[in-house]
C-alpha positions as CSV (number, residue, x, y, z in Angstrom):
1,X,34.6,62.1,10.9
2,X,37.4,63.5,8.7
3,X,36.3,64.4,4.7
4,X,38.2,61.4,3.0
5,X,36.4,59.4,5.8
6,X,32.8,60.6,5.1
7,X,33.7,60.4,1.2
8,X,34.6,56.6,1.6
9,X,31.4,55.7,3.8
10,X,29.2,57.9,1.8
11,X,30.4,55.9,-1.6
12,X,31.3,52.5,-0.7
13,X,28.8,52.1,2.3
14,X,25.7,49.9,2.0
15,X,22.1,52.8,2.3
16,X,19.4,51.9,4.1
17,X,16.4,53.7,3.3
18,X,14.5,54.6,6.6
19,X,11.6,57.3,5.5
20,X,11.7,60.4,2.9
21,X,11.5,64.0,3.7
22,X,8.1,65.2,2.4
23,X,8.6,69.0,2.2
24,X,11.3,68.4,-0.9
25,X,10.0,69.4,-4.4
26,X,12.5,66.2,-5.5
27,X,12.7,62.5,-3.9
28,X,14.5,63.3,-0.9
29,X,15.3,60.1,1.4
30,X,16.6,59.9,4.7
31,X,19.1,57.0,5.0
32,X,21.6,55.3,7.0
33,X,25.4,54.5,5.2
34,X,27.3,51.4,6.8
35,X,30.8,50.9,6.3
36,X,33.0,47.9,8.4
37,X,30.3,48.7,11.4
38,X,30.7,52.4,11.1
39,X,27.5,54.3,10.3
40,X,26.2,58.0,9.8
41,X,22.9,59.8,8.6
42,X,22.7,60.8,5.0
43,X,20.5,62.3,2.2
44,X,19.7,60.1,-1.1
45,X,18.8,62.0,-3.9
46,X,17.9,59.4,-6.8
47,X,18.2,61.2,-10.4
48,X,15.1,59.4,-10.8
49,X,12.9,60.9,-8.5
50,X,14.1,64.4,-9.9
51,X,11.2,66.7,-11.0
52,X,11.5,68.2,-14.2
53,X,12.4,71.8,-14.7
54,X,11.9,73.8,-17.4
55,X,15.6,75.6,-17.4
56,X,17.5,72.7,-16.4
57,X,18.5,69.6,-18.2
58,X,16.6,66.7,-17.0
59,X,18.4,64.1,-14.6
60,X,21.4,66.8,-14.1
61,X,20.8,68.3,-10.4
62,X,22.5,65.4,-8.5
63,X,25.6,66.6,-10.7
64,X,25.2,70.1,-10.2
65,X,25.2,69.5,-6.1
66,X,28.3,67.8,-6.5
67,X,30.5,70.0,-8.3
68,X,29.0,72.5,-6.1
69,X,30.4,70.5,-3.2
70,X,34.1,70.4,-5.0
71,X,33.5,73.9,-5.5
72,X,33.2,75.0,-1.9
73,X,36.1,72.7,-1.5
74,X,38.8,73.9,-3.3
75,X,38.2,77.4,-2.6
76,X,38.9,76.1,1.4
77,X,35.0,77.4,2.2
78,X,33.8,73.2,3.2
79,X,30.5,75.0,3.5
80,X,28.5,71.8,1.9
81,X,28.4,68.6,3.6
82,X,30.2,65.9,1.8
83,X,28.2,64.9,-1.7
84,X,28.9,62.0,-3.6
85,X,27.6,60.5,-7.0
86,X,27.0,57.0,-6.8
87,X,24.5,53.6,-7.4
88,X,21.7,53.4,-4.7
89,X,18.5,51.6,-3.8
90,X,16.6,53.6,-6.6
91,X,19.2,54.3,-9.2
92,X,22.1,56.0,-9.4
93,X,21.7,60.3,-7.5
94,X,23.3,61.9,-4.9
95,X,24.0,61.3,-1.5
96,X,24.9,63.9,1.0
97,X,25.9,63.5,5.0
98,X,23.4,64.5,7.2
99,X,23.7,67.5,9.3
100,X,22.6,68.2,12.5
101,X,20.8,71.6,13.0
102,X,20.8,73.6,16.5
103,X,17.2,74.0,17.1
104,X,18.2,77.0,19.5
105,X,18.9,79.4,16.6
106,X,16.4,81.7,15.3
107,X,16.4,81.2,11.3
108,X,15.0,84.4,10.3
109,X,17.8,86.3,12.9
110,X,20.6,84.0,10.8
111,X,19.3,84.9,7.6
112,X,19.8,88.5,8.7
113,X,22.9,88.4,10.2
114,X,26.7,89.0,9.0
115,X,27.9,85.8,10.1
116,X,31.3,84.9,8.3
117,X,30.1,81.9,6.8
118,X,26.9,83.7,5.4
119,X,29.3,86.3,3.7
120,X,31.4,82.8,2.6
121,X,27.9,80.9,1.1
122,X,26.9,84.7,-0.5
123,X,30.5,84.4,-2.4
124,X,29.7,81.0,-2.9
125,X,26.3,81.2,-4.2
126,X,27.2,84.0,-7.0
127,X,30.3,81.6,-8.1
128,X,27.9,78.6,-8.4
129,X,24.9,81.0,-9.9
130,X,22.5,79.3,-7.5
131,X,19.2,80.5,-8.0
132,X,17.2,79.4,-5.0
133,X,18.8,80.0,-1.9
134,X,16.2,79.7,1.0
135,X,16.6,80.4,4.1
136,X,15.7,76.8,4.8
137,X,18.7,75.9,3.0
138,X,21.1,76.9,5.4
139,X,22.2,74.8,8.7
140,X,23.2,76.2,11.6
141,X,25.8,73.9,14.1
142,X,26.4,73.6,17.4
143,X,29.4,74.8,17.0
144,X,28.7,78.1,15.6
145,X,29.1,77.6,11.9
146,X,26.3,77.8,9.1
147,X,26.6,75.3,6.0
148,X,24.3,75.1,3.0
149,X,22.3,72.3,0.7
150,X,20.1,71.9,-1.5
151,X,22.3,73.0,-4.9
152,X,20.3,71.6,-7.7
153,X,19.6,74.6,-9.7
154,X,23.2,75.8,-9.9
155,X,25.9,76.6,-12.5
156,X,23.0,77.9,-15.4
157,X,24.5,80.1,-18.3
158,X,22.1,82.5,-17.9
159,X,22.7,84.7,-14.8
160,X,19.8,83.4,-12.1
161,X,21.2,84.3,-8.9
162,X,18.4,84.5,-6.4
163,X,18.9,84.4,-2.5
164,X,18.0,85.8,0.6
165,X,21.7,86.7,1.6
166,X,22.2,90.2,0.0
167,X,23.8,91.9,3.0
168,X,26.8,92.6,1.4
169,X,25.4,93.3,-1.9
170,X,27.4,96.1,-3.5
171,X,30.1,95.8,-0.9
172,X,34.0,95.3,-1.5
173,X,34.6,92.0,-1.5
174,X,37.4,91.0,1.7
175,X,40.2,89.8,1.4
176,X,39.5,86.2,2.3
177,X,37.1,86.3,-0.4
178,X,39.7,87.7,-2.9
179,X,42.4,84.9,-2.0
180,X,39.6,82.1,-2.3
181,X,38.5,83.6,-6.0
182,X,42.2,83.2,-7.3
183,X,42.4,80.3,-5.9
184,X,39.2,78.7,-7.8
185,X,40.5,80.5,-10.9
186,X,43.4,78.7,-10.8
187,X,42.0,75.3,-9.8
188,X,39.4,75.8,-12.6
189,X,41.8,76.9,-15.5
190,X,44.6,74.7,-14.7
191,X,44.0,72.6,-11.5
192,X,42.0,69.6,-10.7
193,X,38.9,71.0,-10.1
194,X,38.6,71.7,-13.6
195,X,39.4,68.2,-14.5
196,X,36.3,67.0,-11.8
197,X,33.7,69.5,-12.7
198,X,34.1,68.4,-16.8
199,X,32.4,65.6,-15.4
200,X,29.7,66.9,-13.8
201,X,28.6,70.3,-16.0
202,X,28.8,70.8,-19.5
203,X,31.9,73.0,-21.3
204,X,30.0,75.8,-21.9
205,X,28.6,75.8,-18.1
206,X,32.6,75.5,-16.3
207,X,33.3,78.4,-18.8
208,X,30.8,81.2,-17.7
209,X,31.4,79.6,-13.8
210,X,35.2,81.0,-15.0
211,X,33.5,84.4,-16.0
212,X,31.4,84.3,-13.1
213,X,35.0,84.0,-10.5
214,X,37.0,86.8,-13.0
215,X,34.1,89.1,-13.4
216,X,34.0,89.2,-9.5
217,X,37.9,89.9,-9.1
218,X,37.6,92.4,-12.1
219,X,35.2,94.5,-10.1
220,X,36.3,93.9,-6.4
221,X,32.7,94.2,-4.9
222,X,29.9,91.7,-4.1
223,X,26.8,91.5,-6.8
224,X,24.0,93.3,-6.5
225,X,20.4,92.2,-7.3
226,X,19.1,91.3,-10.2
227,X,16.5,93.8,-11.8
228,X,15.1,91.4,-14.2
229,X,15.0,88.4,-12.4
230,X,13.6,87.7,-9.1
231,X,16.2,88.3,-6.7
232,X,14.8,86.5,-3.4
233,X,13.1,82.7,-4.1
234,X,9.8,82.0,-3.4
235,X,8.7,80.8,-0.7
236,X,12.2,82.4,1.0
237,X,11.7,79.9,3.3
């Protein structure tokens, strides 16, 4: 199914509700979206059933997985499955298309790999600021790539990057990497991106995501850990 073709089904499709996953810390619901007899797996995340955090705004995560699904977009990474805002069953939260995992890979060896789209989601993860990056978070295909969810706590002001993909901490950033950076500085400045995430984040929030992209290019390496933060979430898994 192409993007603009999930995007439709996942905004306009009826959801049926057919059981919630239980290990989420938020109301997470398996669902079925139906469009003119088409259907496909998706996530439902209702604002209401978000817990609240104490470093968060309440009733702002669904947002924040969003914009970082536009994100991951414009900088050409499509490393989140497509997320839409929109009305459901409970309320008005997020819904995301399900992805299949291949239950033959080892999640601990992926977590410790180099794959290309871990270096991507680490690039990814500092832009966005995303402090809890498990290794559960990340979905490995059958076709060999790895995408990410679960993007709730993202885009702080205060610097809370925490994952378990520090491989190429302190490394020069590649030149994919580079090219994608100036391209989200661009598309965040003076493209539509900027436009879509005013929506979604406050002013102050799309500003230090801009200091976040220029610091990067500015320095021409990866970011190291924190040392006065955690820098690995807990459980990592």
């Amino acid at each position: 199914m192409s993007v603009i073709g999930a995007t439709d089904l996942l905004l306009r499709g009826g959801i049926d509700v057919e059981g919630r996953l239980i290990d989420a810390s938020n109301a997470t619901l398996y669902c079925t979206a139906t469009l003119d007899e088409v259907s496909a797996v998706c996530v439902y995340k209702p604002v209401s059933g978000e817990r609240p955090l104490w470093d968060f705004p309440t009733g702002t995560l669904a947002a924040r997985e969003r914009a970082t699904y536009l994100v991951s977009e414009a900088a050409g990474w499509h490393l989140v499955p497509t997320t839409v805002l929109r009305d459901g069953p409970f309320g008005p939260g997020m819904v995301q298309l399900w992805i299949d995992v291949d239950e033959q890979v080892d999640p601990v060896a992926l977590v410790r790999s180099r794959h290309p789209d871990l270096r991507r989601m680490a690039v990814l993860d500092a832009v966005v600021n995303n402090a809890d990056r498990k290794g559960g978070h990340l979905l490995p295909t059958a076709d060999r790539r790895v995408m990410g969810i679960d993007h709730g706590v993202t885009f702080s002001v205060d610097d809370k990057l925490r994952t378990l993909l520090w491989q190429w901490a302190g490394e020069p950033l590649d030149d994919e990497s580079v090219m994608a950076l100036n391209h989200l500085e661009a598309e965040l400045t003076a493209g539509e991106l900027g436009n879509e995430l005013s929506d979604l984040l406050t002013r102050r929030e799309i500003a230090v995501t801009i200091d976040r992209v220029r610091s990067m290019l500015r320095t021409g390496f990866h970011p190291e850990p924190p040392t006065d933060w955690p820098a690995i979430p807990w459980p990592p898994f």
